[in-house]
C-alpha positions in Angstrom: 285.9 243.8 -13.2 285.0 246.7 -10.5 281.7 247.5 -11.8 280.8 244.0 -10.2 281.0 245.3 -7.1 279.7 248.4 -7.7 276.1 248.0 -6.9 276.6 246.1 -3.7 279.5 249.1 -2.4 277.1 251.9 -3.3 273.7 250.3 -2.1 276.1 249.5 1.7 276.8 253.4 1.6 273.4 254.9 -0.1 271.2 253.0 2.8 273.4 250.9 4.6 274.2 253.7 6.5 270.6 255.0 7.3 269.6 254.5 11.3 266.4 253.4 12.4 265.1 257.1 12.6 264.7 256.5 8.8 261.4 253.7 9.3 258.5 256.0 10.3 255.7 254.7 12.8 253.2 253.5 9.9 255.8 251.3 8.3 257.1 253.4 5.8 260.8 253.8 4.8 262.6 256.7 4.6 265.8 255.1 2.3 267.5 258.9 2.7 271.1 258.5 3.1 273.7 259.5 6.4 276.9 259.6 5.0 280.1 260.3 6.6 283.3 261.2 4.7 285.7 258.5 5.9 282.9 255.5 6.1 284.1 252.3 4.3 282.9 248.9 3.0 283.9 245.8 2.1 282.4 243.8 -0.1 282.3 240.2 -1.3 281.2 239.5 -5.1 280.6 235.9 -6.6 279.8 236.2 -10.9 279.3 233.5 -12.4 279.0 233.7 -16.0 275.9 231.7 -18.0 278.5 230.3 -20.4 278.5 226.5 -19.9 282.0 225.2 -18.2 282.9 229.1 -17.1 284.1 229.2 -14.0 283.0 231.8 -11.1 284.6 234.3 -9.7 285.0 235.6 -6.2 286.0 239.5 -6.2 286.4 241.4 -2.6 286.8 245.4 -3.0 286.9 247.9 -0.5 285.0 251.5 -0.9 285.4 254.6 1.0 283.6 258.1 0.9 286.3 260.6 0.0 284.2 263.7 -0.2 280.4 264.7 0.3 279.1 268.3 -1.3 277.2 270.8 0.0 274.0 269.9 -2.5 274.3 266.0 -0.6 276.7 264.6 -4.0 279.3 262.1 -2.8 282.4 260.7 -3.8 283.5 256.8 -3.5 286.5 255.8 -3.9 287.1 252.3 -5.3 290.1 249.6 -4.6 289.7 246.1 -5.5 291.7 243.5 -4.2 290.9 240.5 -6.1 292.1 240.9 -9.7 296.1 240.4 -9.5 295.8 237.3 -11.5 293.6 239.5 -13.8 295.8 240.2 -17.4 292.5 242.2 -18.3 292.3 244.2 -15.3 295.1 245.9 -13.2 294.0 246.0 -8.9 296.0 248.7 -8.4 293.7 250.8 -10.0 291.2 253.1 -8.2 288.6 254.6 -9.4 286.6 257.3 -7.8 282.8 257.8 -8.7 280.6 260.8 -7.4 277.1 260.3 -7.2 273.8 262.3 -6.8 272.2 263.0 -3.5 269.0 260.7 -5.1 271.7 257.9 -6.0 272.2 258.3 -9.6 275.6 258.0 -10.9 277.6 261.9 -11.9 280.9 261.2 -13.0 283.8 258.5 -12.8 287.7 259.2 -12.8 290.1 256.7 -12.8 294.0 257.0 -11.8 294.9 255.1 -15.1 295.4 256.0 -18.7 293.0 254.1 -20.7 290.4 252.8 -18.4 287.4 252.1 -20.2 285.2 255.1 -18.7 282.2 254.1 -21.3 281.8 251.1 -20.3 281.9 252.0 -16.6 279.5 255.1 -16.7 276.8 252.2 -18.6 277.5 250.0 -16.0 277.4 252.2 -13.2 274.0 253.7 -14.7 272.4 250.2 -14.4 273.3 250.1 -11.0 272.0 253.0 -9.8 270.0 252.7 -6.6 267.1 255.7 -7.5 266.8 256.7 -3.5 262.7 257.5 -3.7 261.8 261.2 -3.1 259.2 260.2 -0.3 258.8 257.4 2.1 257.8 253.9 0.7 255.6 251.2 2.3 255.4 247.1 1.1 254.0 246.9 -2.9 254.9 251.0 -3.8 256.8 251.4 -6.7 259.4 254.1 -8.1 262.0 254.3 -11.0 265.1 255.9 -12.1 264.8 257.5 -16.0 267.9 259.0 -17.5 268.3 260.4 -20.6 271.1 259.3 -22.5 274.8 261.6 -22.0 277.3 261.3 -24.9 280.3 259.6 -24.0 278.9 258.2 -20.5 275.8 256.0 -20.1 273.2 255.4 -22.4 269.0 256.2 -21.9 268.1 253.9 -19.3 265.2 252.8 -17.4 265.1 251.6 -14.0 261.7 250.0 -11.9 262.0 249.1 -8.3 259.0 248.2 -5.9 259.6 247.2 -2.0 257.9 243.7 -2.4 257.7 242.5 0.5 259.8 241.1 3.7 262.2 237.9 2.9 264.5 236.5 5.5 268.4 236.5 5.3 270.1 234.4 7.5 268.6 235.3 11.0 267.0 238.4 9.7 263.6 239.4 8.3 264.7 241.6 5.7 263.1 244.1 3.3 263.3 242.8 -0.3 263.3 245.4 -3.4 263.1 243.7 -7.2 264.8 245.5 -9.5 264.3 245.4 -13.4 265.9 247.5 -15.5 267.7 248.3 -19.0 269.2 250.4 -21.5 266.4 251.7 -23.9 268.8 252.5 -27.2 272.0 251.3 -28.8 273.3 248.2 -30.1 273.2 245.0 -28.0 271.3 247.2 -24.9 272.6 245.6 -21.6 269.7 244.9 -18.3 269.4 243.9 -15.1 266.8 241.9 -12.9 267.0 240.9 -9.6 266.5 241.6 -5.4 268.3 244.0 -2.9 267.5 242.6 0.6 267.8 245.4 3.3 268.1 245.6 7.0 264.3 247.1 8.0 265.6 248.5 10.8 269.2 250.6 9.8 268.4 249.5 5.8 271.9 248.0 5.8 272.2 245.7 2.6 272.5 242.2 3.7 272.6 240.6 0.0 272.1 242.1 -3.9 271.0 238.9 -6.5 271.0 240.7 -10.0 270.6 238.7 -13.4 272.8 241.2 -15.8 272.4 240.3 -19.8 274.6 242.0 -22.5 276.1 243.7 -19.1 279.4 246.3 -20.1 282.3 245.4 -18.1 285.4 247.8 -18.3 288.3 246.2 -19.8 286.3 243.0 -20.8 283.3 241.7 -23.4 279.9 241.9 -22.4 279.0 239.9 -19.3 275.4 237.9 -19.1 275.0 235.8 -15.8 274.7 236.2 -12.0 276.1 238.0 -9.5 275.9 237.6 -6.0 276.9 240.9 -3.6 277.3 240.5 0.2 278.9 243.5 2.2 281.3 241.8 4.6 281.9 244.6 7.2 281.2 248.5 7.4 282.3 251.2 9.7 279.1 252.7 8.7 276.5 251.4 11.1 276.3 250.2 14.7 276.9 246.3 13.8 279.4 244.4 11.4 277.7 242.4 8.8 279.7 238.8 8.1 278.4 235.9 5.7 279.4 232.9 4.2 279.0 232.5 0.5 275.3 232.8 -0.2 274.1 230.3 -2.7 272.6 232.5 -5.8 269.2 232.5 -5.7 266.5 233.2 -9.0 266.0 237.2 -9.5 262.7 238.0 -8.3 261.4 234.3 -7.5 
């Protein structure tokens, strides 16, 4: 159950922690990452599963940066809270997962024998956040390929465009879609849906992803909604809080 947080943890660290120096003068954005080792998030997830009569799920997990390399990869460290009531998932596990400078994921460890690394390595794939090479301005596009790596994620493809500004809560916020999935294997898991960032420090103020045939470690497939809000960082100048966000149709 901590790969449902995992996008909205990463995406707070990747560009959350980006200042306004990253938007250049003609309305481009730089989505180039700042991190600190130390810098922390929590986050809030809702799932709720497309099963009829299933009931949703609220998961709260902290991430911290444990360790940044010379090249710009970083390591996260992962803690969920929410899960003690979990007989498929144990909270006091933590699992660390270093990433690419660009945002693509490297490699997971976890602190507990038998932890279902394929399954998080797919999943952590799929929720990639490509960071673009350049700038991007309203309507460009970029993706995320990776070939397929025995024993961690399968081929995937990834497609993000900046579509346009969308307003959360007080804020006129920068929405990327997102529509992506596995291109081989059996049952190939995807993803569609919105990030909404901050324009101004790119801090992620909500994630709305579809998942289908989604890998979950420990669990069966997941298909349905998840909802990710960070709750508060260390990592910028301001605290983020919300209530629960009502989910909202991927890319409406």
């Amino acid at each position: 159950m901590m790969r449902f947080a995992n996008a909205a943890g990463l995406l707070a660290l990747l560009v959350g922690v980006a200042n306004a120096a990253g938007r250049l003068q003609n309305d481009s954005y730089a989505l180039r990452p700042a991190l600190r080792v130390g810098d922390e998030t929590k986050i809030k997830v809702l799932v709720q599963p497309s099963q009829s009569g299933a009931d949703p799920l609220t998961i709260i997990e902290d991430r911290k940066v444990t360790d940044i390399a010379d090249i710009g990869d970083f390591t996260i460290a992962e803690t969920d809270k929410a899960l003690a009531a979990d007989s498929n998932a144990d909270p006091a596990v933590t699992v660390t997962k270093t990433w690419l400078s660009n945002g693509q994921i490297k490699e997971i460890h976890a602190d507990s024998p038998g932890y279902d690394l394929d399954s998080a390595y797919r999943a952590a794939m799929l929720t990639s956040f490509e960071i673009p090479d350049a700038p991007v301005k309203i309507g460009d596009r970029w993706s995320l390929v990776a070939p397929g790596q025995t024993d961690k994620w399968r081929s995937t493809h990834i497609d993000y465009v900046l579509s346009g500004m969308d307003k959360v809560g007080d804020t006129n916020a920068l929405k990327v879609d997102v529509n992506g999935m596995e291109t081989e294997g059996p049952m190939p898991a995807s993803i569609q849906g919105s990030i909404w960032l901050d324009p101004q420090t790119f801090h992620v103020l909500r994630r709305v992803y579809k998942e289908t045939s989604f890998p979950v470690p420990g669990m069966s497939n997941f298909t349905g909604t998840v909802t990710e809000v960070p709750l508060t960082s260390d990592m910028t100048t301001s605290t983020t809080s919300m209530s629960d966000p009502n989910p909202v149709p991927p890319n409406r």
